[in-house]
C-alpha angles and dihedrals in degrees: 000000000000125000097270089063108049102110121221108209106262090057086048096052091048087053096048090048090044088057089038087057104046118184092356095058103121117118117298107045079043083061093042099053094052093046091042095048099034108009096238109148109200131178113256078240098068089043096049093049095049094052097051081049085056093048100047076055096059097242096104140049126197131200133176134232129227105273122252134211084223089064089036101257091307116125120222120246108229120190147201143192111252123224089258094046086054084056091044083061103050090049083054095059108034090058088039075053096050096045098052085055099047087048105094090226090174087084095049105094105191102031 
């Protein structure tokens, strides 16, 4: 994996919510599932910015639906994990992997 593939986490936790979602992964949903699964609440800014970052990278692929009256003539931007993001992942876990069973957790009291 190069450097421009290596995946902070929050990256990573977009990704996996992307694939969680499928077909129905734009912004919002995007926002309520990571709310929903690990309550984190995060501006629609800092998801939108990270996304565009992941596609620059090459993880991540965005289209555009037709627009509606209901949203006020805007489209929605779906997304979806690329060949190369679904890669990225499984790097990801397998070092964050890596790193949980080198940890001697036996000494950690409260973890």
């Amino acid at each position: 994996m190069n450097k421009q593939q290596y995946l902070g986490e929050f990256e990573h936790a977009v990704l996996l919510t992307i694939i969680a979602l499928k077909d129905n992964a734009y912004g919002v949903t995007i926002k309520s599932h990571l709310k929903d699964c690990v309550g984190r609440d995060v501006s629609i800014g800092a998801l939108y910015s990270t996304t565009e970052r992941l596609e620059k990278k090459g993880l991540l692929e965005s289209r555009k639906s037709g627009a509606t009256a209901a949203r006020g003539g805007k489209a929605k931007r779906f997304f979806n994990v690329t060949a190369s993001g679904l890669q990225a992942i499984k790097i990801t876990k397998s070092q964050i992997e890596k790193l949980w069973a080198s940890a001697s957790l036996q000494n950690v009291v409260s973890l």
